[in-house]
C-alpha positions in Angstrom: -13.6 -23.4 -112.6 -13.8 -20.1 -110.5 -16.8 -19.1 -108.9 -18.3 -15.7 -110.7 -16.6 -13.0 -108.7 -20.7 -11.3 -108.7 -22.2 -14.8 -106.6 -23.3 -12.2 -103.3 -23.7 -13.3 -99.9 -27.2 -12.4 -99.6 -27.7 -14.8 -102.9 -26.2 -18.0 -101.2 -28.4 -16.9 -97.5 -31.4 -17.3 -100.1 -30.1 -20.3 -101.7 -30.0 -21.7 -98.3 -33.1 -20.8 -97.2 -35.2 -22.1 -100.5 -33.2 -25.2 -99.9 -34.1 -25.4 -96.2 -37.4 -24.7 -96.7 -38.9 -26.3 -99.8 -40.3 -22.8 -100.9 -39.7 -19.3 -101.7 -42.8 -18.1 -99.9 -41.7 -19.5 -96.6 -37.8 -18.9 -97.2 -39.1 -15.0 -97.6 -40.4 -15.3 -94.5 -37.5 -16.3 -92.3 -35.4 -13.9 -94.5 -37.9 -10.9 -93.9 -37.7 -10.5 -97.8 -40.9 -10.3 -100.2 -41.6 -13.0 -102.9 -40.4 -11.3 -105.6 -37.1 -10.6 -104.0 -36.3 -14.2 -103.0 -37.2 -15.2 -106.7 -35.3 -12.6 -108.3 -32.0 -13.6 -105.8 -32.5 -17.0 -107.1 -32.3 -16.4 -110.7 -29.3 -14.6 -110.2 -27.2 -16.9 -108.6 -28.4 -19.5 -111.2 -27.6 -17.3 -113.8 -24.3 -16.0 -112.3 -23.2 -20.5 -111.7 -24.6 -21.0 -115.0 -26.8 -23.7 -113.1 -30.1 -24.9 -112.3 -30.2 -25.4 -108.3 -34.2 -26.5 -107.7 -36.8 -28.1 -109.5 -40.5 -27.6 -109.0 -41.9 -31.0 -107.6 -45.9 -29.6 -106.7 -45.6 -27.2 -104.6 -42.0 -27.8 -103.3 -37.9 -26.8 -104.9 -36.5 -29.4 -105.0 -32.7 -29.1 -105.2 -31.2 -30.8 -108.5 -27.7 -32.4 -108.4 -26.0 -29.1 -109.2 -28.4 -27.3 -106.3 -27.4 -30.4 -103.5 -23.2 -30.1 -104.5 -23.2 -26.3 -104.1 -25.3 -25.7 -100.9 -22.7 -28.8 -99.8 -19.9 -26.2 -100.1 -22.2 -23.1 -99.2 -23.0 -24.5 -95.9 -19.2 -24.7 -95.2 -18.3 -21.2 -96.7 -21.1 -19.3 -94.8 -20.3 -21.1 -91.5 -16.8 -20.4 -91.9 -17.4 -16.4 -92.7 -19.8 -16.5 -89.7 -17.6 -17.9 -87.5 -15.0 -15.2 -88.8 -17.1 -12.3 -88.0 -17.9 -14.1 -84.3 -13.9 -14.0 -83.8 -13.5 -10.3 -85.3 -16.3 -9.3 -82.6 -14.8 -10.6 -80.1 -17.4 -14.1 -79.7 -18.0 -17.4 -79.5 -14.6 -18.1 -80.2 -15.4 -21.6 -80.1 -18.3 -23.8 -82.1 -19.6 -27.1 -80.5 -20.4 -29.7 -82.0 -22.3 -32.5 -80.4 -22.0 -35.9 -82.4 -24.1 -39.4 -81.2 -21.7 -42.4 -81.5 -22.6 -46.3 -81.6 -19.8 -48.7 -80.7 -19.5 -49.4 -84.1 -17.5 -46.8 -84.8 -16.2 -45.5 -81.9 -13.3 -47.6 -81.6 -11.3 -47.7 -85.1 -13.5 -45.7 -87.6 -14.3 -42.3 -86.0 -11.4 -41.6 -84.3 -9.4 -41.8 -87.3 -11.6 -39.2 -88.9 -11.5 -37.1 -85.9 -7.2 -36.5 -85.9 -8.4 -35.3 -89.6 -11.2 -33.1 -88.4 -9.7 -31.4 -85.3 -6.6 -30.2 -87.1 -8.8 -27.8 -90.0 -11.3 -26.5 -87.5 -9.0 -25.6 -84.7 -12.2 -23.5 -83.1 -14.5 -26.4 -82.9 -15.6 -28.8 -79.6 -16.2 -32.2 -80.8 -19.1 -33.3 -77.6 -18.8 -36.8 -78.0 -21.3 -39.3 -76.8 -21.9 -43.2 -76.7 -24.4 -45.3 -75.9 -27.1 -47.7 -77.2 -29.0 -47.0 -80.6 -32.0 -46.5 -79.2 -31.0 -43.5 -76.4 -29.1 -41.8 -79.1 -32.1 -41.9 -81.6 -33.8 -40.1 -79.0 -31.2 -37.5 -78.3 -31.0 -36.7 -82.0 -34.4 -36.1 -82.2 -34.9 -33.9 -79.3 -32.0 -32.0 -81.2 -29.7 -32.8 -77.9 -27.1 -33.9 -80.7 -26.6 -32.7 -84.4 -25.2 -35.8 -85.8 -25.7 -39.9 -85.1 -23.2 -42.1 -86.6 -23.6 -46.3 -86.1 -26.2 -49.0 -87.6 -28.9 -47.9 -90.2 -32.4 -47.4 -87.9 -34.6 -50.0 -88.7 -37.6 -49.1 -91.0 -40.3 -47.8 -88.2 -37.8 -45.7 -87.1 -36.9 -43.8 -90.0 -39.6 -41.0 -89.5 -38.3 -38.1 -89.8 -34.6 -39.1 -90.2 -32.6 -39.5 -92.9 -29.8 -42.0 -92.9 -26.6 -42.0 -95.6 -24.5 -45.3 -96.0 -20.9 -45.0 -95.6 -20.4 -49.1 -95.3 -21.4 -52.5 -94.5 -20.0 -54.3 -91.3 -20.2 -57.5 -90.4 -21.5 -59.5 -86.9 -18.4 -61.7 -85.7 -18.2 -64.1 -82.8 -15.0 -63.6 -81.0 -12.8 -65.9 -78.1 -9.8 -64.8 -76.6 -6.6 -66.2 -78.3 -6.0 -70.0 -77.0 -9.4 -70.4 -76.4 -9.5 -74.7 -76.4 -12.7 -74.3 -78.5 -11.4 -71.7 -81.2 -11.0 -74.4 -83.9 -14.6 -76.2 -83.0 -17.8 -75.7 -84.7 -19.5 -72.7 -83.5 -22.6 -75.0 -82.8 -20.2 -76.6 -80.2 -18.9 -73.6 -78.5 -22.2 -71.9 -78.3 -23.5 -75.4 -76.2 -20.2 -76.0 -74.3 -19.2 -72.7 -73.1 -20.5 -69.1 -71.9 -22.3 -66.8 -74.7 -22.0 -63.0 -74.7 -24.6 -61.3 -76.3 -24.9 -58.0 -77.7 -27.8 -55.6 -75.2 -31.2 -56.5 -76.0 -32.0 -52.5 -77.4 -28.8 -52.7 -79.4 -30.0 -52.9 -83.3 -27.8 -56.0 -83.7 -29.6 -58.1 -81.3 -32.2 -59.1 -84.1 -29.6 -60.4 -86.3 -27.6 -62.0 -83.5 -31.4 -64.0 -82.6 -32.6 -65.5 -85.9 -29.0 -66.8 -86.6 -29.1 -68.5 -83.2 -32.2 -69.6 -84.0 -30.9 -70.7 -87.8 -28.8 -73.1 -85.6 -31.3 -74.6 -83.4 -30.6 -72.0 -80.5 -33.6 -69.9 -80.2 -34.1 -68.7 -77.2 -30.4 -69.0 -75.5 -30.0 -67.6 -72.6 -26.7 -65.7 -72.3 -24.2 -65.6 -69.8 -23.9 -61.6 -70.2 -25.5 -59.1 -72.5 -23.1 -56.4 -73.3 -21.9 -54.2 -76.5 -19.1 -52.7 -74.5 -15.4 -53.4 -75.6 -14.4 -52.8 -72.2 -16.3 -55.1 -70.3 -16.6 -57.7 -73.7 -12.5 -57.5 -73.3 -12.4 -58.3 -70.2 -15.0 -61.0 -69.8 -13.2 -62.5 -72.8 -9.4 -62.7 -71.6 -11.2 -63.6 -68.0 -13.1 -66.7 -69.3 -14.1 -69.3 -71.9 -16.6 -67.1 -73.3 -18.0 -66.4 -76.8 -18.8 -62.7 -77.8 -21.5 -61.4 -80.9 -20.5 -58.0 -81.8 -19.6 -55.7 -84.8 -16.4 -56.1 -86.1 -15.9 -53.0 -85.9 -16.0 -52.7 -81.9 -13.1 -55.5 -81.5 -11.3 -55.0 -85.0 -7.8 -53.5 -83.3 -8.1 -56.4 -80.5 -8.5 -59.3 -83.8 -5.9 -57.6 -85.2 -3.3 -57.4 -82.3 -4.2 -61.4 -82.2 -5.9 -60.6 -78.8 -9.4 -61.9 -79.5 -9.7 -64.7 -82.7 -12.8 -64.9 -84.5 -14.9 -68.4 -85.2 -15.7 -69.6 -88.4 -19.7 -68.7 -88.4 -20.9 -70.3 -91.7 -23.6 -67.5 -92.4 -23.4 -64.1 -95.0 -26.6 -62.7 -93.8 -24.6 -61.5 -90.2 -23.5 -57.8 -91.5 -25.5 -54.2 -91.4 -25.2 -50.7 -93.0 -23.6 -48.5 -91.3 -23.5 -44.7 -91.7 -25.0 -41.2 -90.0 -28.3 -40.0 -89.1 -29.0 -36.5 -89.5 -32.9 -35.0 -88.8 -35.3 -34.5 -91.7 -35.6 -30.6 -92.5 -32.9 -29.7 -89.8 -30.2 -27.2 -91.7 -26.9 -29.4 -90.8 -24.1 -26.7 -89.7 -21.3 -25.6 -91.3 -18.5 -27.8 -89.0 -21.1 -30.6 -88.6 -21.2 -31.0 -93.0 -17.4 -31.0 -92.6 -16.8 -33.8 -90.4 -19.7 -35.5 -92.5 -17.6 -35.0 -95.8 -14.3 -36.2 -93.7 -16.8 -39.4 -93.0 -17.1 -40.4 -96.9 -13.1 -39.4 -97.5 -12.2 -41.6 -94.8 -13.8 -45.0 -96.4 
């Protein structure tokens, strides 16, 4: 079905704006419009989708299905006319993005979305950063980076986020291929040879604890504490040692038959995994994009 050829562009910036703010009052007040007019532009566009976009819950819209798939696709449109007009004037010829990665997904998942990404939006900088859950939080709150993708924040951090799932991933313990302990128990290896943990702020460590502790371990010191594939490669192929990590950090290395993984005996090791995006922050046009080409690429 085609879009009524009336929809305006001054109906969607409304649209937007209600959305963004929860109200028409305040969304009049960012658009210089009165009341009335916001109201009015609202039951146009409604009437001209044939669609109900909000719902009054108290004092707030609330967008309904239809109203959260449309501004979906009107974030995209009106960043992609905007950036149009920037190029026709002469400006900002390219769009940064700035995107929070956890090692999770730096190494297999995202870059595979990324080839994807970079050939529709020719215009856009991707600012890439890594590092451990807790400094990235940070970042995305200070509004340093529009987008976090990794581990789901634990509960007391969730204030003021908002986290979608994209997937679960497991915590593996990995050797290097020929290790003489591959085939052991993992109770063995964890006494008889060097442990590498995952960092002590990275969201993992909890997990990686109570199963030690499952197994009569609690409180093991570790040889190393890294969640770096680089060094965690390297220390591996170098030595005897055992690594806890997400699978997905080491999943090309397990599959080139570089690293092996140990039998661990436990179902609880895994995590959701998926993006962090700040509460009441409009997400831009390019960032909503590489957030749809997140889902497509599961």
């Amino acid at each position: 079905m085609v879009m009524h050829s009336g929809v305006k562009l001054r109906q969607i910036r409304v649209f937007l704006q209600i959305a963004e703010k929860g109200g028409l009052t305040a969304a009049a007040g960012v658009l210089g419009l009165s009341q009335p007019a916001v109201s009015k532009s609202l039951a146009e566009l409604e009437d001209l989708l044939g669609a109900q976009l909000f719902l009054r819950v108290g004092r707030r819209m609330v967008l309904t299905p239809a109203g959260e798939g449309f501004r979906r696709h009107a974030r995209e449109a009106l960043a992609a006319l905007d950036a149009g007009a920037q190029v026709m004037r002469g400006e900002g010829l390219r769009q940064r993005v700035s995107v929070g990665l956890l090692p999770t997904v730096s190494t297999r998942f995202f870059p595979s979305v990324v080839g994807r990404f970079l050939e529709g939006r020719p215009a856009v900088t991707l600012s890439i950063e890594t590092g451990s859950h807790p400094f990235l939080l940070q970042k995305l709150r200070a509004r340093q980076m529009d987008l976090m993708i990794g581990r789901m924040p634990n509960a007391a951090e969730m204030a003021g986020v908002s986290f979608e799932y994209l997937y679960e991933e497991p915590i593996i313990a990995v050797v290097r291929a020929g290790h003489p302990g591959a085939r052991d128990g993992i109770g063995r290896i964890l006494r008889e040879y060097p442990v590498i943990l995952p960092t002590r702020d990275a969201i993992i460590r909890k997990n990686v604890d109570e199963y030690l502790g499952a197994l009569g371990l609690a409180g093991l010191e570790p040889a190393v504490e890294t969640s770096t594939l680089a060094l965690g490669r390297g220390l591996l192929l170098a030595s005897d040692a055992v690594w806890f990590i997400s699978k997905g950090v080491v999943e090309n290395e397990v599959e080139a038959g570089v690293l092996v993984t140990v039998a661990l005996g436990a179902t609880f090791l895994s995590g959701a995994v998926g993006m962090t995006t700040l509460v009441g922050v409009e997400v831009p046009g390019a960032v909503e994009v590489l957030m749809r080409m997140c889902r497509e690429a599961l």
